[in-house]
C-alpha positions as CSV (number, residue, x, y, z in Angstrom):
1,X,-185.4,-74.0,50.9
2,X,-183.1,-73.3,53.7
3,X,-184.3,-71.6,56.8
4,X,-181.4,-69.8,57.8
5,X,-179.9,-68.5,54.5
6,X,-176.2,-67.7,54.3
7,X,-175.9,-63.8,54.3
8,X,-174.1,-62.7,51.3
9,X,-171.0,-61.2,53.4
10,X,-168.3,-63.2,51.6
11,X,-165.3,-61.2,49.5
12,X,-166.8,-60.2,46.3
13,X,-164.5,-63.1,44.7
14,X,-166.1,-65.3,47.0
15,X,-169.3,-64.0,46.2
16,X,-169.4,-63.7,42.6
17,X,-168.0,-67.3,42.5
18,X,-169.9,-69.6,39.5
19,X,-171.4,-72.0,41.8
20,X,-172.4,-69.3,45.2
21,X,-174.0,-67.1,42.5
22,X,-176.1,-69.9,40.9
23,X,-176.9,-71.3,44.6
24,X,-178.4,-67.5,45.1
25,X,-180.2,-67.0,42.0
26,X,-182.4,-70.7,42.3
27,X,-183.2,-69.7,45.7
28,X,-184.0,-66.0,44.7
29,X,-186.4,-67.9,42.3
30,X,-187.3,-70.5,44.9
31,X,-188.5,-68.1,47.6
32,X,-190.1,-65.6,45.3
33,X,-192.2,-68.7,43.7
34,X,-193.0,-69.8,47.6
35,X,-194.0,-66.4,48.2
36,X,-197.0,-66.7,46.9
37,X,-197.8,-70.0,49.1
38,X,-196.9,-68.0,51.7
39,X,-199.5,-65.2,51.0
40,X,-202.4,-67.4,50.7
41,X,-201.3,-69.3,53.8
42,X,-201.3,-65.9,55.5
43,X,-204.6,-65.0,54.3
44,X,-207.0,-67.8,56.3
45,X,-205.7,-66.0,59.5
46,X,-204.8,-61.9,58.4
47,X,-206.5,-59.7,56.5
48,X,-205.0,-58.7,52.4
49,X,-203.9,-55.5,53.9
50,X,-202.1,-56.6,57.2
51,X,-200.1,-59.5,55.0
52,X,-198.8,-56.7,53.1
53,X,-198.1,-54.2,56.4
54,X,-196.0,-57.4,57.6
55,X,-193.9,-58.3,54.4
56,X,-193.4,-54.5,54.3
57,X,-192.2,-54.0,57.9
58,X,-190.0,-57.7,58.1
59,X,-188.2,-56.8,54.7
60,X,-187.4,-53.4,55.7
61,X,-186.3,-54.1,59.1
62,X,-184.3,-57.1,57.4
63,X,-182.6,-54.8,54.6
64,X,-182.2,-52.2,57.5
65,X,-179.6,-54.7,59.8
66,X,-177.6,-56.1,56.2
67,X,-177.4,-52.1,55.7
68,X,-176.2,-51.7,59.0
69,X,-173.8,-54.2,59.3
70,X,-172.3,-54.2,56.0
71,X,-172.2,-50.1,56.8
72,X,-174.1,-49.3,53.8
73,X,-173.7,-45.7,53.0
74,X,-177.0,-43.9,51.7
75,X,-177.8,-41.2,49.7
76,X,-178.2,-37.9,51.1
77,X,-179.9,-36.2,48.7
78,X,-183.5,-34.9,49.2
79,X,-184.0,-36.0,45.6
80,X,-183.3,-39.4,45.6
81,X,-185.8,-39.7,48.8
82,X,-188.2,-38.6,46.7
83,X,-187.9,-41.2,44.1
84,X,-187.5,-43.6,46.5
85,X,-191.0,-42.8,48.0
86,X,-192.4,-43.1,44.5
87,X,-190.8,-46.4,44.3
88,X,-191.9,-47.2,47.6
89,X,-195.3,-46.8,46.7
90,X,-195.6,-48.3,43.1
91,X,-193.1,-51.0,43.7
92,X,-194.1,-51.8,47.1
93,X,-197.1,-51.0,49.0
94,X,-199.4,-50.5,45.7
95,X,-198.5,-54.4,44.1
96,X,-198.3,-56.3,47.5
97,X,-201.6,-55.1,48.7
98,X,-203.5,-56.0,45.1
99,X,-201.7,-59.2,45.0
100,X,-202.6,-60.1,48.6
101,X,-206.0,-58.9,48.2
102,X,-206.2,-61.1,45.0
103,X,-205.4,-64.4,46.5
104,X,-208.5,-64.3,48.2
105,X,-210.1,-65.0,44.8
106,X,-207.6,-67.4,43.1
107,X,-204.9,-70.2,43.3
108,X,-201.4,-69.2,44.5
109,X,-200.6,-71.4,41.1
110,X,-202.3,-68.7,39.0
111,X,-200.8,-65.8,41.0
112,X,-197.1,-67.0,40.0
113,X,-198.2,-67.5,36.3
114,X,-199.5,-63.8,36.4
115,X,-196.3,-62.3,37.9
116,X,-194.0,-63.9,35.1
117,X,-196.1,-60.7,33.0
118,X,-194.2,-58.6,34.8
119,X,-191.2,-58.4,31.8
120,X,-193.9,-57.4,29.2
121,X,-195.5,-54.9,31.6
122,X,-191.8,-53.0,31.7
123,X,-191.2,-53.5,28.1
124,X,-194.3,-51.1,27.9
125,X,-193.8,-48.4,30.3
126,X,-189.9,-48.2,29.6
127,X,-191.3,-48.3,25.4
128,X,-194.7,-45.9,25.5
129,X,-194.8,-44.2,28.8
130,X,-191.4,-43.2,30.0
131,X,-189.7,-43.3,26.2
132,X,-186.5,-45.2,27.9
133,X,-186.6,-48.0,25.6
134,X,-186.5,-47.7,21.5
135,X,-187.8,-51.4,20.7
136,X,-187.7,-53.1,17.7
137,X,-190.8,-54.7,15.4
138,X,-189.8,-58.3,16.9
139,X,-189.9,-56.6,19.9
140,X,-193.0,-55.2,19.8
141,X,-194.6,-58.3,18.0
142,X,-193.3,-59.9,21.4
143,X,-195.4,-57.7,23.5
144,X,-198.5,-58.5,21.8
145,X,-197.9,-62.4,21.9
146,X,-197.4,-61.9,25.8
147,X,-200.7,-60.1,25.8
148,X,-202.2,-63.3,23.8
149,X,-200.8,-65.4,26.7
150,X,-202.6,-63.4,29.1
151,X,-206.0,-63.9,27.0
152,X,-205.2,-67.4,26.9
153,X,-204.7,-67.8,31.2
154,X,-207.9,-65.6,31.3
155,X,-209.8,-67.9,29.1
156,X,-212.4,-65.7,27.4
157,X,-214.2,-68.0,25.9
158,X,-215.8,-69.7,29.2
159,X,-217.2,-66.2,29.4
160,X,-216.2,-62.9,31.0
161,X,-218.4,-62.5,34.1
162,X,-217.1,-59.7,36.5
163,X,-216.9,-62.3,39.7
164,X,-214.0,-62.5,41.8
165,X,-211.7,-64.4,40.0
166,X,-211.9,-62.5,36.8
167,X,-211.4,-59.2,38.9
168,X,-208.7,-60.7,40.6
169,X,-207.2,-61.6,37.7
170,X,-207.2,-58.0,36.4
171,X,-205.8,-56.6,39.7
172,X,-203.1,-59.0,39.6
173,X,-202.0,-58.0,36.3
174,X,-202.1,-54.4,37.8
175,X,-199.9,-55.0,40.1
176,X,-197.1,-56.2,37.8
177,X,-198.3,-52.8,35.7
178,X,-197.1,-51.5,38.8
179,X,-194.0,-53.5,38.8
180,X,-193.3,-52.7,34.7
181,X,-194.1,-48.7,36.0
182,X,-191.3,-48.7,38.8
183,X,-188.7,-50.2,36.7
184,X,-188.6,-47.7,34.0
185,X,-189.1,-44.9,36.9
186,X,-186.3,-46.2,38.0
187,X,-184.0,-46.1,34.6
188,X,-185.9,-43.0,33.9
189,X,-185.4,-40.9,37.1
190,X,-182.4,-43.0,39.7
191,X,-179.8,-44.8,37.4
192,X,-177.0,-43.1,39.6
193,X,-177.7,-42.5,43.1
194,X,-173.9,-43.3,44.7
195,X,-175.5,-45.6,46.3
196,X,-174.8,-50.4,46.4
197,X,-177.9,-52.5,45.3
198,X,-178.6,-53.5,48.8
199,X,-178.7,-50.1,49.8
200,X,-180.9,-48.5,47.0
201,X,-183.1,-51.7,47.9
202,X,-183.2,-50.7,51.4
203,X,-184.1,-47.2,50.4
204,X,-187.4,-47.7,48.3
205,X,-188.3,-50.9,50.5
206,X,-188.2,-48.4,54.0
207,X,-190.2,-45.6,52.4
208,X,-192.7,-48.3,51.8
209,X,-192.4,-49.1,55.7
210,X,-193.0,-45.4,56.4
211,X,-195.8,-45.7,54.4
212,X,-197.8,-48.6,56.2
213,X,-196.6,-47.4,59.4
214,X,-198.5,-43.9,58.9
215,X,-201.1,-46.2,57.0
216,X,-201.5,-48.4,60.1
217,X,-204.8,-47.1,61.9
218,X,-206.6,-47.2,58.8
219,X,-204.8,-51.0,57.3
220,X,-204.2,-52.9,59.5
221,X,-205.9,-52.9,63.2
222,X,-208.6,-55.2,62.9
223,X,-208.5,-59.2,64.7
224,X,-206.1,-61.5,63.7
225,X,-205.9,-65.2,64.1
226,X,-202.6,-66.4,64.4
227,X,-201.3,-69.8,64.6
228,X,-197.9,-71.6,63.7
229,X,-198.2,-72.0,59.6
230,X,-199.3,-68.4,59.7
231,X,-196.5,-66.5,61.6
232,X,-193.8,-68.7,59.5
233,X,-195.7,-67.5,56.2
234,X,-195.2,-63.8,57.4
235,X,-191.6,-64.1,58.4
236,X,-190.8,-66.3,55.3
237,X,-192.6,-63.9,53.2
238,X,-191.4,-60.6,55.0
239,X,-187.8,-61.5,56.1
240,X,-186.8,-64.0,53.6
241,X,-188.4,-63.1,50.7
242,X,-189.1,-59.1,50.6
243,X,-185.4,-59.2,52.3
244,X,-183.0,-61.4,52.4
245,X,-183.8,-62.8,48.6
246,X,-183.0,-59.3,47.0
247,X,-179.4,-59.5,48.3
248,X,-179.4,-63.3,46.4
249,X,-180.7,-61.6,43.3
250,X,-178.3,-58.6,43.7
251,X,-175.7,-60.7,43.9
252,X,-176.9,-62.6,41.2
253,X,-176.7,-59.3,38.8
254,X,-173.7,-58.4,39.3
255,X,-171.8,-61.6,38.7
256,X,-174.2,-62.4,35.7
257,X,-175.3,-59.2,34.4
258,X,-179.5,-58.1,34.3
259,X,-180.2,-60.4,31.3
260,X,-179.2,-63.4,32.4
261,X,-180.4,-62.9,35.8
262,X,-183.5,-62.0,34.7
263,X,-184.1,-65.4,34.2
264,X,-185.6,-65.9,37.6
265,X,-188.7,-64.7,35.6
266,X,-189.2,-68.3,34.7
267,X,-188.4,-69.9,38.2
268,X,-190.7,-68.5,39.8
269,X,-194.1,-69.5,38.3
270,X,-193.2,-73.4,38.0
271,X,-192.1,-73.2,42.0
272,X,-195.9,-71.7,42.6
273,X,-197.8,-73.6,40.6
274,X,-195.8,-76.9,41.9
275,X,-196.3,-75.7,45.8
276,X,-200.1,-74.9,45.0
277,X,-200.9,-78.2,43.9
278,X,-198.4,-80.4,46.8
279,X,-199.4,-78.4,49.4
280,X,-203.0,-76.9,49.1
281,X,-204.2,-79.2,46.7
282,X,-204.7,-76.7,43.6
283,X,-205.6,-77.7,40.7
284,X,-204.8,-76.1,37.0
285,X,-206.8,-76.0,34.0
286,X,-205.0,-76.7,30.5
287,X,-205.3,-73.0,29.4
288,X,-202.9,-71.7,32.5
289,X,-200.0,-73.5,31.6
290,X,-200.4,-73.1,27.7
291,X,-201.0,-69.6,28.3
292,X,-197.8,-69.0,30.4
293,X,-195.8,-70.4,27.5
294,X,-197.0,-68.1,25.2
295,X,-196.4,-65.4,27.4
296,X,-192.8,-66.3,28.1
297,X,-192.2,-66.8,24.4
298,X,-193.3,-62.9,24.2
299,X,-190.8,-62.1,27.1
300,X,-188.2,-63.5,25.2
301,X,-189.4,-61.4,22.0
302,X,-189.7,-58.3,23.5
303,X,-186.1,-58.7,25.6
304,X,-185.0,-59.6,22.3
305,X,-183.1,-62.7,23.6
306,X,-184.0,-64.9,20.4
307,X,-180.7,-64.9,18.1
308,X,-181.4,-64.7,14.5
309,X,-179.1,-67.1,12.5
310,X,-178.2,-64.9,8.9
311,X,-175.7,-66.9,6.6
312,X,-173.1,-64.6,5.7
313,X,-171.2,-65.5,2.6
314,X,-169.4,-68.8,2.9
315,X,-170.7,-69.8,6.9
316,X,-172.9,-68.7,9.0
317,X,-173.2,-66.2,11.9
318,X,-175.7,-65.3,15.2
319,X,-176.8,-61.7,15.7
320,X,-176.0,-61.4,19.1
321,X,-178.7,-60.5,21.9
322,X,-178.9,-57.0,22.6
323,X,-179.6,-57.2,26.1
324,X,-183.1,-55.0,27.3
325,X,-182.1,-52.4,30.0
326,X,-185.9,-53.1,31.8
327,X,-185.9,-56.9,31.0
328,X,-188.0,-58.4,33.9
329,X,-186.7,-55.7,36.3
330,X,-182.9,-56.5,35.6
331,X,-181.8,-52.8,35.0
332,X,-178.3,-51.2,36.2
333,X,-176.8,-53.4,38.4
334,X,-175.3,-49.7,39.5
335,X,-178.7,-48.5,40.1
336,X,-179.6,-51.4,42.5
337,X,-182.7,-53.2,40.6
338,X,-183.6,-56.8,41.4
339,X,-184.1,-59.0,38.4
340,X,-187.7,-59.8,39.2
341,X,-190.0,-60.3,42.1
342,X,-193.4,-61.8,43.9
C-alpha cells in the first residue's frame, strides 16, 4: 500500500485506462480493508469519538484541495446542501462514530466481515423504505440468506448475552444500516446535482466536518496519547482512506460502471481480517469466515448478479445481469456514489 498515492489528475483516457483503473480499485479495496487496522490502532491512544472527528476533518480537508485544484465546480443550490447534511450525518458522522466506538469491543477482522453487510443493508432501504428498488423473489430470497450469514458470524448458539461484543456487533451492523440508508437517500433525493463524483463527495464529506467541528466541545476535548503508530493510523485513515481512496473508487465507476466496481465489497473484508491476524495477532473462529460466505452469496442474490442459464430451443442462452442501482453503494456514477466503504 503506497504512501504517497498517485492523484488521479491524468486525461480521462489516461485515467480510465484498463490497467490505472484496476491499480485504483485494489487499492480502494486495500485501504478501506486497512481502515479498520487503522481504527483499532487509533483507539489504544484516542477516544471512539475523536478517531472519527479526525478521519472526518483529514478526508474533508483532503477532498477540499483535489476540489480545489482540479477547480471543482459545486452546487449552488440551498437544496442540495440540505441533502448533503443528511448525508453528512447518516453516511458519515453517524457510521464512523458506531464503528469506532465498536472496535473497542471486537477484532478489526470481525469489523471488515460486518461492513461487507453493507450491499444487503441498501438492498433494503432502496426495496422497503425509500420504494427505489422493485426486487425480484431471487432477490429478496438473497436478502434473507445475507441475514442468515449475519446469524451465522453472530453465532447464537454459544448464547446471546448482552456484553460488549454482542452489542458491538449490533452497532456495527447499524452503522452499515446507516450506510444501506444514505445510498437510497441518495438515489431517492440527489441523482442529479450538476455536480463530478469528487465534488458531490466533497460536499456530503464537509458537511460532516461542519458537523464535528460544532460537535467539538462536546466529542472530542478530552487527553489524548499520541505516539508514532497512532498519528500514521489517523492520517492513513483520514487522508488516505476517507479521501484520497474515494477518488480511486470514483474513478473506478466510471471506467467500469457501479456493478462491477462494487466489487470492492469483497476486497475489503479478506484485507481486514488478513491485517488483524499479521499485525495484532487476531484470531477468528470457524463461524466468521463461513458466515461471511453466506452473506456474500446473499449480496450476489439480492444484486441479482447470478446468471440463470435457460436452454432455448436448439442451444443455450444466459439471462443477463440486471445490474442493482444501490448494489453495495455503486449508484449513478453521475450522482457521485462510491462503490462501497469502511
Amino acid at each position: 500500500m503506497p504512501t504517497t498515492p498517485v492523484l488521479p489528475t491524468l486525461p480521462r483516457d489516461s485515467v480510465t485506462s484498463s490497467g490505472w483503473v484496476t491499480t485504483q480499485f485494489i487499492l480502494a479495496g486495500v485501504v478501506w480493508g486497512a481502515s479498520f487496522l487503522f481504527m483499532k490502532v487509533a483507539l489504544t491512544g484516542i477516544s471512539p469519538a475523536q478517531v472519527a472527528w479526525t478521519r472526518i476533518i483529514l478526508g474533508a480537508l483532503t477532498l477540499g484541495a483535489l476540489v480545489l485544484f482540479r477547480r471543482e465546480v459545486l452546487s449552488r443550490s440551498v437544496r442540495v446542501w440540505a441533502h448533503l447534511l443528511v448525508l453528512g450525518l447518516t453516511f458519515c458522522v453517524i457510521p464512523f462514530l458506531l464503528f469506532s466506538w465498536a472496535q473497542q469491543h471486537v477484532t478489526s477482522g470481525v469489523a471488515s466481515i460486518f461492513n461487507a453487510t453493507t450491499p444487503i443493508m441498501t438492498a433494503i432501504m432502496a426495496w422497503l423504505v425509500f420504494r427505489v428498488e422493485k426486487l425480484k423473489v431471487l432477490q429478496v430470497i438473497g436478502i434473507g440468506v445475507g441475514i442468515l450469514g449475519i446469524m451465522v458470524i453472530i453465532a447464537p448458539w454459544q448464547g446471546m448475552s448482552f456484553d460488549g461484543s454482542l452489542v458491538a456487533e449490533i452497532a456495527i451492523l447499524g452503522a452499515t444500516a446507516s450506510y444501506g440508508f444514505s445510498l437510497a437517500y441518495m438515489r431517492r433525493f440527489v441523482s442529479h446535482t450538476g455536480m463530478s463524483a469528487l465534488a458531490f463527495t466533497f460536499g456530503y464529506v464537509a458537511m460532516a466536518g461542519v458537523v464535528m467541528a460544532i460537535l467539538t466541545p462536546f466529542l472530542v476535548l478530552t487527553p489524548v496519547r499520541l505516539d508514532a503508530p497512532i498519528v500514521v493510523s489517523l492520517v492513513l485513515l483520514g487522508c488516505l482512506g476517507t479521501g484520497i481512496a474515494y477518488v480511486w473508487n470514483q474513478n473506478t465507476v466510471r471506467a467500469w460502471g457501479p456493478t462491477r466496481a462494487s466489487t470492492v465489497t469483497y476486497i475489503t473484508p479478506v484485507v481486514g481480517v488478513g491485517l488483524g491476524i499479521l499485525i495484532l495477532g487476531e484470531t477468528i473462529t470457524w463461524n466468521e469466515p463461513v458466515g461471511a460466505l453466506v452473506v456474500f452469496l446473499g449480496i450476489l442474490l439480492a444484486q441479482d448478479r447470478l446468471q440463470v442459464r435457460r436452454r432455448k430451443d436448439e442451444g443455450t442462452a444466459a439471462d443477463a445481469p440486471v445490474p442493482s442501482p444501490a448494489a453495495a453503494g455503486g449508484l449513478s456514477p453521475a450522482a457521485g456514489r462510491p462503490a462501497g466503504r469502511a
